[in-house]
C-alpha positions as CSV (number, residue, x, y, z in Angstrom):
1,X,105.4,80.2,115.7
2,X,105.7,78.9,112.0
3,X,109.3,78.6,112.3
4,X,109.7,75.8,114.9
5,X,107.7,72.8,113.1
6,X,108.3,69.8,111.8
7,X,106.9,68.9,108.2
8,X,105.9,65.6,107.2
9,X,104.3,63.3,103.7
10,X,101.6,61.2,104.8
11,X,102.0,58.0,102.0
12,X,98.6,57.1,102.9
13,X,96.3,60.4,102.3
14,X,99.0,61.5,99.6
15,X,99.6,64.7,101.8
16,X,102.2,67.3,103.3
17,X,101.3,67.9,107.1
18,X,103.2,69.9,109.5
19,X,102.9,70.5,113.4
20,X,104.6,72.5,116.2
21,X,107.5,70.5,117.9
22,X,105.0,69.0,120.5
23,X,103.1,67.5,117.5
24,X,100.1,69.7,118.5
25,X,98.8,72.4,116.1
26,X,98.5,70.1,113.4
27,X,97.6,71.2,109.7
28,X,97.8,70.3,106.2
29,X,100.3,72.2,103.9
30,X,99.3,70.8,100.8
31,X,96.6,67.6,99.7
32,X,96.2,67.7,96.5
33,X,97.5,66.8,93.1
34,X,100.1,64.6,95.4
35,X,100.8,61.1,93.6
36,X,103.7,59.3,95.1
37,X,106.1,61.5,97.0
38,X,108.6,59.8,98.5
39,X,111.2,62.5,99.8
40,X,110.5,66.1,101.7
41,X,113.3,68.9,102.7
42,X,112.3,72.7,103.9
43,X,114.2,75.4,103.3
44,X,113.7,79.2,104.3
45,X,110.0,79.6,103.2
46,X,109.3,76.7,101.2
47,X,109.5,73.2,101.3
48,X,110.7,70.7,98.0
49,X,109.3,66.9,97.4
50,X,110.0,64.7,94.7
51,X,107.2,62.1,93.3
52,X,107.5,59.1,91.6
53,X,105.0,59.3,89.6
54,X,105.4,62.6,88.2
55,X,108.6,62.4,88.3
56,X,108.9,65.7,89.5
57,X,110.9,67.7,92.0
58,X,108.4,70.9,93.1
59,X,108.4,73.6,96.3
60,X,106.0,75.4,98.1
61,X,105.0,77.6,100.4
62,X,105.7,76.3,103.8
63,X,102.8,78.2,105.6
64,X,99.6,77.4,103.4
65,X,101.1,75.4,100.5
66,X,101.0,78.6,97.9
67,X,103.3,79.5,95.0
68,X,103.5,75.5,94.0
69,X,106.6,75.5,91.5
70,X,107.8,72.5,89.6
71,X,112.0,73.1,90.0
72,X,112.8,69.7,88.0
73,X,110.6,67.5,85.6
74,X,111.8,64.0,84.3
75,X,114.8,63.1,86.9
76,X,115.8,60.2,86.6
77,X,117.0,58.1,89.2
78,X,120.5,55.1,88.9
């Protein structure tokens, strides 16, 4: 079930992972064009990252990774 997972950022392979609650099932949401993320939230369908390099806040999909959408560009942080 897609709904019960947990959804991760890998800093080392630059990737969004997710697995069931047991931390089987394991897959990769999204592994590309992924910088320096540094924060991950879900929400409904999609789950939002920031990267520090892009400075960029985007979502996705949370299934496959589809429907990448920048929400913020330039934040800044204090």
């Amino acid at each position: 079930m897609l709904n019960k997972r947990l959804y991760w950022i890998d800093l080392d392979s630059k990737k969004i992972e997710s697995s069931d609650l047991s931390g089987n099932q394991r897959m990769q949401v999204i592994s590309n064009h992924l910088y320096e993320p540094y924060t991950l939230t879900q929400y409904a369908d999609y789950i939002y990252w920031a990267d520090w390099t892009t400075s960029k806040i985007e979502r996705a999909s949370k299934i496959n990774g589809d429907n990448r959408t920048v929400i913020q560009e330039k934040f800044r942080t204090m």
